[in-house]
Short mmCIF file of the C-alpha atoms (twelve columns), coordinates in Angstrom:
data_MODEL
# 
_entry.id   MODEL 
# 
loop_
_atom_site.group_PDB 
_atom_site.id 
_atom_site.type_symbol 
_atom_site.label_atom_id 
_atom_site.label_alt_id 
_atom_site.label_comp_id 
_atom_site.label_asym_id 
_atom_site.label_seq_id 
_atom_site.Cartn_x 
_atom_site.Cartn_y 
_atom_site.Cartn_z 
_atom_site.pdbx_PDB_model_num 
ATOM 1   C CA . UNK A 1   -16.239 12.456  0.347   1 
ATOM 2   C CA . UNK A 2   -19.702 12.330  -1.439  1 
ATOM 3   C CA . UNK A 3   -19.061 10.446  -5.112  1 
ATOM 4   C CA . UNK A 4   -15.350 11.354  -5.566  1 
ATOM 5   C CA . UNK A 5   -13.056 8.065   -4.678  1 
ATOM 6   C CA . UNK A 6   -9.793  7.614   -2.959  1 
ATOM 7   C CA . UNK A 7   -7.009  5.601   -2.813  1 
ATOM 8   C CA . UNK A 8   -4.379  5.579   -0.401  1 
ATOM 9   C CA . UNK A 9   -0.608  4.351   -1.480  1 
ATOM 10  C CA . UNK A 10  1.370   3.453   1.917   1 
ATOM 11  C CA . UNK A 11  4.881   4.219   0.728   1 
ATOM 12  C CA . UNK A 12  6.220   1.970   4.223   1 
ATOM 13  C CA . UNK A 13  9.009   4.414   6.224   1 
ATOM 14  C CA . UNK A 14  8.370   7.331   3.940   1 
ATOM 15  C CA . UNK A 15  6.800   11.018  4.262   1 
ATOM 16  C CA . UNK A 16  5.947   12.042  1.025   1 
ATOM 17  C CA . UNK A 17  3.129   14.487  0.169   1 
ATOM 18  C CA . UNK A 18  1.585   15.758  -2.885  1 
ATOM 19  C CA . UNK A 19  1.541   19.471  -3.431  1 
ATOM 20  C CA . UNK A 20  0.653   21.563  -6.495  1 
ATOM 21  C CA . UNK A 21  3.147   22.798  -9.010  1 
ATOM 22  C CA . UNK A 22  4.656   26.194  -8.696  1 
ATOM 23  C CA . UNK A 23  7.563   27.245  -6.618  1 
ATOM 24  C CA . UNK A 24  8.555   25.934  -3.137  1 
ATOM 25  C CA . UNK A 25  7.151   27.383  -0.200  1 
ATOM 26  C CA . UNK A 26  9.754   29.164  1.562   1 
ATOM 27  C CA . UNK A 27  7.845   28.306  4.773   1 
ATOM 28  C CA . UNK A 28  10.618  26.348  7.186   1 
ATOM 29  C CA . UNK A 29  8.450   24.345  10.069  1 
ATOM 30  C CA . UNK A 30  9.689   24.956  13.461  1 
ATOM 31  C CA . UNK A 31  11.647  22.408  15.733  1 
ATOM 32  C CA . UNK A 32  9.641   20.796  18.274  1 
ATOM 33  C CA . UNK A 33  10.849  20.639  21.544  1 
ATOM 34  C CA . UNK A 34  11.507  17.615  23.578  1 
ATOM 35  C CA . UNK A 35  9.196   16.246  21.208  1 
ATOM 36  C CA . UNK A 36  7.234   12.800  22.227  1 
ATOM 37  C CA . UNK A 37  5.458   9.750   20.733  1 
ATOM 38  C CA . UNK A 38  1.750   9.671   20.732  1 
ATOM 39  C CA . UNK A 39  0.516   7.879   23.753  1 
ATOM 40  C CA . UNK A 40  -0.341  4.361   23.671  1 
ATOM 41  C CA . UNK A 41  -3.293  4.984   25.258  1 
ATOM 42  C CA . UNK A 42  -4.753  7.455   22.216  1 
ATOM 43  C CA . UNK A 43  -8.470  6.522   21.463  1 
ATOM 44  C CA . UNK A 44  -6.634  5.841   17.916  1 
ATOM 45  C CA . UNK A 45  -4.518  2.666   19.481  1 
ATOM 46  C CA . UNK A 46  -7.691  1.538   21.153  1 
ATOM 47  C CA . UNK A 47  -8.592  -2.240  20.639  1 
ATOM 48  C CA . UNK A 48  -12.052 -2.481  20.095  1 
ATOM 49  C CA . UNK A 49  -14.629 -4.084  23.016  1 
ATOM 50  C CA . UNK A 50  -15.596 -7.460  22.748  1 
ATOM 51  C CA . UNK A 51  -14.222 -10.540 22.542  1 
ATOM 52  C CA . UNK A 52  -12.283 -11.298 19.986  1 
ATOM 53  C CA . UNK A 53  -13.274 -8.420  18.116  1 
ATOM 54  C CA . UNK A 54  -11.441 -8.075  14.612  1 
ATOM 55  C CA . UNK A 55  -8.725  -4.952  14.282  1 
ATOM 56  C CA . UNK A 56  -6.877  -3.507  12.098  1 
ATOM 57  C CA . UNK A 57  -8.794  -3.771  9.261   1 
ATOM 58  C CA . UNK A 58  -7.732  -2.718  6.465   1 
ATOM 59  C CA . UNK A 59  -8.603  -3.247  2.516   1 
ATOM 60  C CA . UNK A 60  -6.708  -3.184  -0.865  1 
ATOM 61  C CA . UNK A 61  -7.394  -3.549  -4.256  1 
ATOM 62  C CA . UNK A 62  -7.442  -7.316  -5.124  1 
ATOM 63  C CA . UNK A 63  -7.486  -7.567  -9.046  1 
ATOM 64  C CA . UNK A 64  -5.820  -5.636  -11.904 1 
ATOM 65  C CA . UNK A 65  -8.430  -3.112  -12.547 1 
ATOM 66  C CA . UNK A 66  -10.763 -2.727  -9.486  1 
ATOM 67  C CA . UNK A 67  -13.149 -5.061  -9.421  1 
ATOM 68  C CA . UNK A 68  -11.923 -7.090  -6.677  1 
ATOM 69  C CA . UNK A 69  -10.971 -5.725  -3.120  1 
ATOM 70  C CA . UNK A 70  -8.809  -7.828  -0.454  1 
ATOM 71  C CA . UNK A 71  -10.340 -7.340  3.021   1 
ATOM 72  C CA . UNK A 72  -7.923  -8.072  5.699   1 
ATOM 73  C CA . UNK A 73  -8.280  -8.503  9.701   1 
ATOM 74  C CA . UNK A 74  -6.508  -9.629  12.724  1 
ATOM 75  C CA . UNK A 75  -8.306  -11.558 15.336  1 
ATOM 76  C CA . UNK A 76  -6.507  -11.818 18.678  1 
ATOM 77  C CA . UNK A 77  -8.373  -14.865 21.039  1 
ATOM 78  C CA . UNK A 78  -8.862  -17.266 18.347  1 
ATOM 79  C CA . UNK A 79  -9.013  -17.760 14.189  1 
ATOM 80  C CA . UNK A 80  -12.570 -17.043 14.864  1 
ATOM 81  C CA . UNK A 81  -14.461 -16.464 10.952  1 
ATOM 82  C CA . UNK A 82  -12.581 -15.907 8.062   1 
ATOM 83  C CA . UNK A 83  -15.814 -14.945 6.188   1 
ATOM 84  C CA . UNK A 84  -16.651 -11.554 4.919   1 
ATOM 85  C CA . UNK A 85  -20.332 -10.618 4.438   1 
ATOM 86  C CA . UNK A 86  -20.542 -7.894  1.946   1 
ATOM 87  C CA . UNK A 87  -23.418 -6.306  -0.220  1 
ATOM 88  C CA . UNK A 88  -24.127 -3.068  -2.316  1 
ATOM 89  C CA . UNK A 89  -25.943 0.215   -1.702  1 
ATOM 90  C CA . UNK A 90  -27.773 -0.825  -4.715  1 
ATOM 91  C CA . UNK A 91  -28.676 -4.440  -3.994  1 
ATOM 92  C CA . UNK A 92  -30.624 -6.433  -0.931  1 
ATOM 93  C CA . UNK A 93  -28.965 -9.469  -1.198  1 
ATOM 94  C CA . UNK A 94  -25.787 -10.610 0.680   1 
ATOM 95  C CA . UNK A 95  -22.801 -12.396 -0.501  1 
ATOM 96  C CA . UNK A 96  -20.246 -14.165 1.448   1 
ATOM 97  C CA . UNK A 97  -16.839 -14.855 0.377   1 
ATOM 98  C CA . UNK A 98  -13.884 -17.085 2.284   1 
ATOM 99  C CA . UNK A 99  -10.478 -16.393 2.815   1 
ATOM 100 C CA . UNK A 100 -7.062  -17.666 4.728   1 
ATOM 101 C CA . UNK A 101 -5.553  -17.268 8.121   1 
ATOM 102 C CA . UNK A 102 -2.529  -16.448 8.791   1 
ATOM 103 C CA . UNK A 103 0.252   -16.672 11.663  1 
ATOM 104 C CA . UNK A 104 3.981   -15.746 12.162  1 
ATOM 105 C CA . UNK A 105 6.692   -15.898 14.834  1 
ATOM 106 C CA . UNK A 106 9.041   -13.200 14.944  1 
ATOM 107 C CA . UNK A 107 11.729  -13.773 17.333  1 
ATOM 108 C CA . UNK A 108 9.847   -13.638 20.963  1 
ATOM 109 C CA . UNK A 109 6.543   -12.357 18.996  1 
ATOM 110 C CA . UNK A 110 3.585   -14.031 17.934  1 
ATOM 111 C CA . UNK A 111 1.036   -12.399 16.041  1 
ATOM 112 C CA . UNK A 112 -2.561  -12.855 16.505  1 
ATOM 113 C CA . UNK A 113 -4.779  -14.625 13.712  1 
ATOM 114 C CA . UNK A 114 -4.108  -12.899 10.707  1 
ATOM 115 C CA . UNK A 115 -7.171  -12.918 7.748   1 
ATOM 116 C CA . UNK A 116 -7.484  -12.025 4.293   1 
ATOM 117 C CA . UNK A 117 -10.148 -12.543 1.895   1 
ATOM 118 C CA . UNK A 118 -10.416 -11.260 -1.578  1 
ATOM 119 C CA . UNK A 119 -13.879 -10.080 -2.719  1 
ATOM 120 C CA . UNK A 120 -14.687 -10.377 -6.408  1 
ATOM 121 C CA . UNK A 121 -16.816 -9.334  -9.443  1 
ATOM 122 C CA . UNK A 122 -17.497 -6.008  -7.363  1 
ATOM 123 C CA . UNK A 123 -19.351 -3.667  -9.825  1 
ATOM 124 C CA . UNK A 124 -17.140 -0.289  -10.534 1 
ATOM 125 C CA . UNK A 125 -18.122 3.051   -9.146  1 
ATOM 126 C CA . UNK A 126 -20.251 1.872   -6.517  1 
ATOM 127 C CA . UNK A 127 -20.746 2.079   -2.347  1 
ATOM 128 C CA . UNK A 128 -20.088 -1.728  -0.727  1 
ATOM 129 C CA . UNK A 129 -20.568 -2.437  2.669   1 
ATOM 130 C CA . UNK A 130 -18.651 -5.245  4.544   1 
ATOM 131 C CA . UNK A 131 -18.802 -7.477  7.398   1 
ATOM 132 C CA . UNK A 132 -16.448 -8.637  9.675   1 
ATOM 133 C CA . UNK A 133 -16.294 -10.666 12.595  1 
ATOM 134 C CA . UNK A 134 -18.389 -13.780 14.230  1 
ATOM 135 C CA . UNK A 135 -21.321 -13.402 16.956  1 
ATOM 136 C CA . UNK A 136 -21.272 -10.311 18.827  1 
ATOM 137 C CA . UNK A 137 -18.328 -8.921  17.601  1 
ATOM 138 C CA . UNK A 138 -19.024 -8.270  14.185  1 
ATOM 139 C CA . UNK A 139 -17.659 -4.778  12.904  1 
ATOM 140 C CA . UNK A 140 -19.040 -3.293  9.573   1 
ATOM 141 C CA . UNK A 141 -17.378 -0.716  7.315   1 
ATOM 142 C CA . UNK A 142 -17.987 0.288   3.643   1 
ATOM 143 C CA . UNK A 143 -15.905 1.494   0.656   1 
ATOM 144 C CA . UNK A 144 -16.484 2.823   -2.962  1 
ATOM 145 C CA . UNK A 145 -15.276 0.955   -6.212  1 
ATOM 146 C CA . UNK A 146 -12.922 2.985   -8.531  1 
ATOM 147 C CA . UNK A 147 -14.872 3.847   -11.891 1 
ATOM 148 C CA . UNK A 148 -13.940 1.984   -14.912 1 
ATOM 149 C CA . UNK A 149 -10.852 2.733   -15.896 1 
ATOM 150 C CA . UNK A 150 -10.815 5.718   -18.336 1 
ATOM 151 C CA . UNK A 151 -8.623  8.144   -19.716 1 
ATOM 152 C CA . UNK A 152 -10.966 11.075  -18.697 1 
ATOM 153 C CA . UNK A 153 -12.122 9.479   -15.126 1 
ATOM 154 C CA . UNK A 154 -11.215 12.212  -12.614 1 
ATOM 155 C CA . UNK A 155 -9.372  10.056  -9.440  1 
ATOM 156 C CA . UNK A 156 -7.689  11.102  -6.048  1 
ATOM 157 C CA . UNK A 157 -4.792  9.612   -4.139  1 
ATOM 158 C CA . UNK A 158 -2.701  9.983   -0.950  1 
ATOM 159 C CA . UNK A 159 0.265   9.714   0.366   1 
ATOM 160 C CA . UNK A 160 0.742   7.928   3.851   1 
ATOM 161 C CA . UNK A 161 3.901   6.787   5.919   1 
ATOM 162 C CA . UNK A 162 5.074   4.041   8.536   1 
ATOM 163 C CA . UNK A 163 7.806   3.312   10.645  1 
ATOM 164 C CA . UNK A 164 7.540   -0.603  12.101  1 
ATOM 165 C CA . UNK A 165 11.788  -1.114  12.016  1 
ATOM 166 C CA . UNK A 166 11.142  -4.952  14.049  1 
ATOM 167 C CA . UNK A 167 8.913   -4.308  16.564  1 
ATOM 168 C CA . UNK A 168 6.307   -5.785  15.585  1 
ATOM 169 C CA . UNK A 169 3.947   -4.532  18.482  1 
ATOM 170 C CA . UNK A 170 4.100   -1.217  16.439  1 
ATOM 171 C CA . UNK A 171 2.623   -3.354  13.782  1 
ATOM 172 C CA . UNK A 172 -0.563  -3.922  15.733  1 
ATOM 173 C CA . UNK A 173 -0.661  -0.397  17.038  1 
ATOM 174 C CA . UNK A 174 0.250   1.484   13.766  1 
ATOM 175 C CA . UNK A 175 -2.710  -1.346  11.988  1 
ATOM 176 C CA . UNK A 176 -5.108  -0.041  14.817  1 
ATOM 177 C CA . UNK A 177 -4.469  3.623   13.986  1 
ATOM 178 C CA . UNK A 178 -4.722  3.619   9.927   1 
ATOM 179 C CA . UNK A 179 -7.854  1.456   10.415  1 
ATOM 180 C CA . UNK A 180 -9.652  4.776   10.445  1 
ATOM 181 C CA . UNK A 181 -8.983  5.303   6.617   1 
ATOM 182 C CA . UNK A 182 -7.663  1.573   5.623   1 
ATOM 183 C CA . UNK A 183 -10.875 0.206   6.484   1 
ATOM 184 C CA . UNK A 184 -12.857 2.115   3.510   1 
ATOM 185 C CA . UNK A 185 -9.964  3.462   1.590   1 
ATOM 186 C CA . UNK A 186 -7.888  1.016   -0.354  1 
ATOM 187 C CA . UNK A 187 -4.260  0.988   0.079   1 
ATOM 188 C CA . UNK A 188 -1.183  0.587   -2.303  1 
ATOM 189 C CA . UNK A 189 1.186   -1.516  0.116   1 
ATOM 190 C CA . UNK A 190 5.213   -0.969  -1.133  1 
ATOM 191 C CA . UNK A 191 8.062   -2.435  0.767   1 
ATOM 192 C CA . UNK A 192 10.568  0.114   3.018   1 
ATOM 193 C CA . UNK A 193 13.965  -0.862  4.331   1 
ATOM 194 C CA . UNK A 194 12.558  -1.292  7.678   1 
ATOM 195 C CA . UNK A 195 9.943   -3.722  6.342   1 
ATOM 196 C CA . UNK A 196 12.600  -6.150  5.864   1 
ATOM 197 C CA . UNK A 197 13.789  -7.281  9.179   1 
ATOM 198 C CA . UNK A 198 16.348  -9.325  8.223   1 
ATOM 199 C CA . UNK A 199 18.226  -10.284 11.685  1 
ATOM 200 C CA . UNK A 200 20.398  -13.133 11.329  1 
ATOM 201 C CA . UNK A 201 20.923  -12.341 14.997  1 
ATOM 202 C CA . UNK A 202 18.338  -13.384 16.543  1 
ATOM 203 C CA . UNK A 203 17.367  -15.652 14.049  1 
ATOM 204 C CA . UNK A 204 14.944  -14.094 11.884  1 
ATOM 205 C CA . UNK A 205 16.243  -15.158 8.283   1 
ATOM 206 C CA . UNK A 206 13.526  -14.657 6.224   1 
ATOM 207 C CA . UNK A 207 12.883  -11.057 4.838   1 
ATOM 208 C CA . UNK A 208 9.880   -9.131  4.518   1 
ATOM 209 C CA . UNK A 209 8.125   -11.707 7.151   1 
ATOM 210 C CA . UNK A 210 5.940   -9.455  9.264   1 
ATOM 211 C CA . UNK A 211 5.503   -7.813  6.171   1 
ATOM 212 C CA . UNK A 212 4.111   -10.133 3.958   1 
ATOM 213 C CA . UNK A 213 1.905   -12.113 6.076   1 
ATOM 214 C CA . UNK A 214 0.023   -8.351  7.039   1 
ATOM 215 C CA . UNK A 215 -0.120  -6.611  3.952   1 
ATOM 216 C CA . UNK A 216 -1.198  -8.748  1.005   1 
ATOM 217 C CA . UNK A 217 -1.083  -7.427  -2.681  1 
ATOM 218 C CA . UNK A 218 -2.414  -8.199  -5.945  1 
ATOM 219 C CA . UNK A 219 1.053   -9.203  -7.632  1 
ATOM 220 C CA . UNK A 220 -0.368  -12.173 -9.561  1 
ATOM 221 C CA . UNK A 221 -3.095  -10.431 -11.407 1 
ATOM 222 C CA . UNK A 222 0.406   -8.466  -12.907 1 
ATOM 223 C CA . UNK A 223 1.882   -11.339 -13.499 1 
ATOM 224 C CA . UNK A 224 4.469   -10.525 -10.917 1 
ATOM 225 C CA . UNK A 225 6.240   -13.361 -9.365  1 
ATOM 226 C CA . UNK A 226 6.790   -11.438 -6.065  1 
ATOM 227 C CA . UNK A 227 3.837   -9.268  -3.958  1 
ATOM 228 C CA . UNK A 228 6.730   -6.756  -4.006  1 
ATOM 229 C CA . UNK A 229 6.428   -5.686  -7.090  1 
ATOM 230 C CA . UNK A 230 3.329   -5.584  -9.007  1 
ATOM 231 C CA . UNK A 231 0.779   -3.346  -11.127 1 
ATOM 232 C CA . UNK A 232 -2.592  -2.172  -10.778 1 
ATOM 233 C CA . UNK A 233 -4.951  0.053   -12.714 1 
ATOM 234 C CA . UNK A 234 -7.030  2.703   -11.163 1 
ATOM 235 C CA . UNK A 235 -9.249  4.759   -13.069 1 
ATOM 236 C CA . UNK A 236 -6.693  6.757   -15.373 1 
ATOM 237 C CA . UNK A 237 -3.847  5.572   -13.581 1 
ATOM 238 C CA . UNK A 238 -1.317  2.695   -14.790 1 
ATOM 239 C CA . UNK A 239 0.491   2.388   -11.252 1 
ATOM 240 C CA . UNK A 240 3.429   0.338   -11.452 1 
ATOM 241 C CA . UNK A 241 5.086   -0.563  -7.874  1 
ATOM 242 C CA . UNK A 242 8.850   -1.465  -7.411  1 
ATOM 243 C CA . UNK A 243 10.822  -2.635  -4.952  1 
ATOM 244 C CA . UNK A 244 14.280  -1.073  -3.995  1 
ATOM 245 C CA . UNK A 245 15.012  -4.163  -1.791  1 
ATOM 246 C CA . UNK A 246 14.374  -7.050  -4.160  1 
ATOM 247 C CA . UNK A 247 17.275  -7.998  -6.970  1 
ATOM 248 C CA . UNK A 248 16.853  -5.556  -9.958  1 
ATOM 249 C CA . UNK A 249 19.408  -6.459  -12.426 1 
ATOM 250 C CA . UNK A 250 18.871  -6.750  -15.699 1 
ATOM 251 C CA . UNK A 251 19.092  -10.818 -15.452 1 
ATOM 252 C CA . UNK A 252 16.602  -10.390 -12.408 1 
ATOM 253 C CA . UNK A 253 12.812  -11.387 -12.073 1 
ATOM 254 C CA . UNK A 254 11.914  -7.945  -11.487 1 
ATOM 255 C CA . UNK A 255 13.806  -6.665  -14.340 1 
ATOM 256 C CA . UNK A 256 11.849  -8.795  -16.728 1 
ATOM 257 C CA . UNK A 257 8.787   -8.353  -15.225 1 
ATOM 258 C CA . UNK A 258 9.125   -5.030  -15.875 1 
ATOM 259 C CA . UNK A 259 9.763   -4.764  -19.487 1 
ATOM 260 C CA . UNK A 260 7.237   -7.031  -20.001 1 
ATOM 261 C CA . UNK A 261 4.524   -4.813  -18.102 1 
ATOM 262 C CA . UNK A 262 5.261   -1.365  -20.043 1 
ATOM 263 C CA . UNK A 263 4.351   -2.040  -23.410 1 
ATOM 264 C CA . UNK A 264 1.364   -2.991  -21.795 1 
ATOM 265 C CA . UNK A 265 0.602   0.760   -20.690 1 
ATOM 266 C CA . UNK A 266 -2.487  1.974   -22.661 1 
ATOM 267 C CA . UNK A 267 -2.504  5.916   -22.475 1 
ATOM 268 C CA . UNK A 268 -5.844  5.572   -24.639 1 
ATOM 269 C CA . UNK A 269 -7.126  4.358   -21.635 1 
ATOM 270 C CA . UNK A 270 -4.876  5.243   -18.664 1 
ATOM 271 C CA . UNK A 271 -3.186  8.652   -19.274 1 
ATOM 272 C CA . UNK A 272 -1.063  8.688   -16.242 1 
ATOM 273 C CA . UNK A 273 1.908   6.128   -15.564 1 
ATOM 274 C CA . UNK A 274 2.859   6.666   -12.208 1 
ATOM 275 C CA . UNK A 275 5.898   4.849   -10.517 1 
ATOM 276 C CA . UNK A 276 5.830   3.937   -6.567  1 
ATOM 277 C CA . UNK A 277 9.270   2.772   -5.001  1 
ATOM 278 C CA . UNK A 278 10.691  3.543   -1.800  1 
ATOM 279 C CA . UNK A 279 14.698  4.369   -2.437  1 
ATOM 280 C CA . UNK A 280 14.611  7.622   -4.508  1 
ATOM 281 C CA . UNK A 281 16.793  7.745   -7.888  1 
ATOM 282 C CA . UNK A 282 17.784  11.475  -6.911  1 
ATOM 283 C CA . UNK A 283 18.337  12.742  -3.669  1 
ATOM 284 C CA . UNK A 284 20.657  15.702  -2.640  1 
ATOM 285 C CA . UNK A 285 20.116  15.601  0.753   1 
ATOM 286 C CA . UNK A 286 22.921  14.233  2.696   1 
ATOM 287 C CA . UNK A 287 20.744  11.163  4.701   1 
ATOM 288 C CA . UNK A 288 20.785  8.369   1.612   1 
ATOM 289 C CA . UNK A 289 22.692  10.260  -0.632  1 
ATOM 290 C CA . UNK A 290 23.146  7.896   -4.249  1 
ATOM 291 C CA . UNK A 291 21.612  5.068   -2.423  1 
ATOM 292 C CA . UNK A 292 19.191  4.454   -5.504  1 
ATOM 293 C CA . UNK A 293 21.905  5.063   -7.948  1 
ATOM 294 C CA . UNK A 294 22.124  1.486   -8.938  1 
ATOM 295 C CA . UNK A 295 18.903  1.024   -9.561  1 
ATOM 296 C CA . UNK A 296 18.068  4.146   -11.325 1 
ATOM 297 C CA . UNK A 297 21.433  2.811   -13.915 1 
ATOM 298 C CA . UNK A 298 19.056  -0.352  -14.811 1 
ATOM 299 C CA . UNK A 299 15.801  1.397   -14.816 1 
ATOM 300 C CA . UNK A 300 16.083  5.225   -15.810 1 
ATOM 301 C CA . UNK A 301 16.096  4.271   -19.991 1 
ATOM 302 C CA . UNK A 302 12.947  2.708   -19.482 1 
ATOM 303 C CA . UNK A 303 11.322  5.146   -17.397 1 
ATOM 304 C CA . UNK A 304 12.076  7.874   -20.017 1 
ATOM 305 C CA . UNK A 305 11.092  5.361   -22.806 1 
ATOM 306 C CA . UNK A 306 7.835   4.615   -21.815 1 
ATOM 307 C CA . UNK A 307 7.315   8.488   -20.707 1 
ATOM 308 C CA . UNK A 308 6.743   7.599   -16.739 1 
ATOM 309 C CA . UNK A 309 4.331   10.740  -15.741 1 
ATOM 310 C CA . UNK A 310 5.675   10.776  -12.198 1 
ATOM 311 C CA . UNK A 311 7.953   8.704   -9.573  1 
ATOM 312 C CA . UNK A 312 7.118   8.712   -5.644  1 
ATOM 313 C CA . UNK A 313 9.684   7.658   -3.815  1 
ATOM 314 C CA . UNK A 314 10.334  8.064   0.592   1 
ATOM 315 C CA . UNK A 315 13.408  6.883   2.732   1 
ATOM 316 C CA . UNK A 316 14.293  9.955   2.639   1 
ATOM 317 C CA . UNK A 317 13.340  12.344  5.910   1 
ATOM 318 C CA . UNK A 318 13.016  15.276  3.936   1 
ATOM 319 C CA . UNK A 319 10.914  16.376  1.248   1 
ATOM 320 C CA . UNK A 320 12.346  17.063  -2.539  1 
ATOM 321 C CA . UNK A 321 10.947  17.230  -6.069  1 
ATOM 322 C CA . UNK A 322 12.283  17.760  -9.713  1 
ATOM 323 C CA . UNK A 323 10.785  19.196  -12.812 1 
ATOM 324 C CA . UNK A 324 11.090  16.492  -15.591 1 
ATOM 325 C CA . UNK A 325 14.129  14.565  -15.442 1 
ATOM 326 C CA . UNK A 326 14.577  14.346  -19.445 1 
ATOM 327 C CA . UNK A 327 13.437  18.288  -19.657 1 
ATOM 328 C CA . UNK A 328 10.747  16.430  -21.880 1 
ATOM 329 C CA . UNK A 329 6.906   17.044  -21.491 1 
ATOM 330 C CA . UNK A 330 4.942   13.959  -21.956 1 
# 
């Protein structure tokens, strides 16, 4: 991608893509017959030689404005190191940070050792390489700072999609096959309806659990008091992320969190606002029709207060967008 950055945002169980403005392609995509997973053994599901050998790796931004990246890593033998090794293209010298481990049960699953370590004081705009691994199975991979953030700092992002629903061996496969871009492209991690797996049944009472011990977030540099919902700044982005399946009412954590955050939008310095949630406000197909209605009741005021640029949203299986929803240009 030469000097132009990237960020992904993983809007979990959604399939959401950006297009340019103008009017809908009357293009209508073909049914597939009989059509079939991707096999298992794909090159793209492939665990990687060696013993012990970290996997899915995969990195997100681990501060408020992009100075800080959260490298994460399962190990499947053993805990193995929990160090990263990381250095610039600009600089000789090494540094090593330390992070946690992690572990969870999910009713006859056990994960494998699961590690995260946040990297800090990175300097913006520039190429870091990183270090995984202990011995002979040490993997290396790279990634690119966001530049300072800037009203006038051009900035790219993407759209991605998952489907994990309790099995949690999808987990490990889906974490082997985003590796090729989560690795060097940080993600935006929100939570989907089938990233809860809440299953009194078989004993699994405690939401979000797969979930949250994978996919770490930078909630407390927000001030957020969940890794739900939280806020980052990337270049000229203010991204705020919700979450559909945590209590939103106006006596709710969330709630407050959130009119405390957007006052503290700064268009002389981030000239986009940009919302990420997962249950969409409007929706006219017939699949999760007014499922976000209560939500958009408490939130929609604010939104169109504080002149949100632009909502993504997924649960849906089918792709819709609006014009503005107050007719009002920002």
């Amino acid at each position: 991608m030469g000097n132009s950055s990237f960020v992904a945002i993983a809007l979990l169980m959604s399939v959401v893509v950006l297009c340019n403005g103008g009017k809908t392609s009357s293009y209508v995509r073909k049914l597939i017959q009989n059509p079939v997973d991707m096999p298992l053994d794909s090159d793209a599901f492939a665990i990687p030689p060696g013993y012990n050998a970290p996997q899915q790796v995969h990195i997100t931004q681990g501060d408020h404005v992009g100075q800080a990246m959260i490298i994460s890593w399962v190990t499947v033998d053993e805990p193995g190191s929990n160090e990263v090794i990381y250095w610039s293209n600009s600089s000789l010298q090494n540094f090593t940070a330390e992070g946690e481990v992690f572990t969870y049960t999910y009713y006859n699953y056990t994960s494998g050792f699961i590690h995260h370590t946040n990297i800090t004081n990175l300097q913006f705009n520039t190429t870091y390489f990183y270090v995984v691994g202990i011995g002979n199975t040490t993997r290396q991979f790279w990634f690119i700072t966001p530049p300072e953030v800037g009203i006038n700092v051009p900035y790219t992002f993407g759209i991605i999609d998952n489907y994990p629903n309790h099995d949690n061996v999808r987990w490990d496969t889906w974490g082997r096959f985003i590796e090729r871009s989560a690795a060097y492209q940080p993600w935006i991690w929100t939570a989907g309806n089938h990233e809860i797996d809440f299953d009194p049944q078989i004993g699994e009472t405690q939401p979000f659990k797969p979930f949250s011990n994978r996919y770490h977030t930078p909630y407390v540099a927000s001030q957020s008091t969940e890794p739900y919902y939280y806020s980052i700044k990337r270049g000229p982005a203010h991204i705020i992320v919700l979450a559909s399946y945590s209590a939103y009412g106006t006596s709710s954590l969330q709630y407050k969190w959130l009119t405390s955050e957007l006052p503290k939008v700064d268009r002389t310095k981030t000239s986009w606002l940009i919302v990420l949630m997962h249950a969409p406000w409007y929706n006219s197909y017939y699949s999760h029709y007014m499922e976000g209605e209560p939500m958009r009741v408490v939130f929609e005021s604010l939104f169109v207060k504080y002149k949100v640029d632009i909502v993504f949203a997924g649960h849906v299986h089918a792709y819709e967008r609006s014009v503005s929803v107050n007719a009002q240009p920002h």
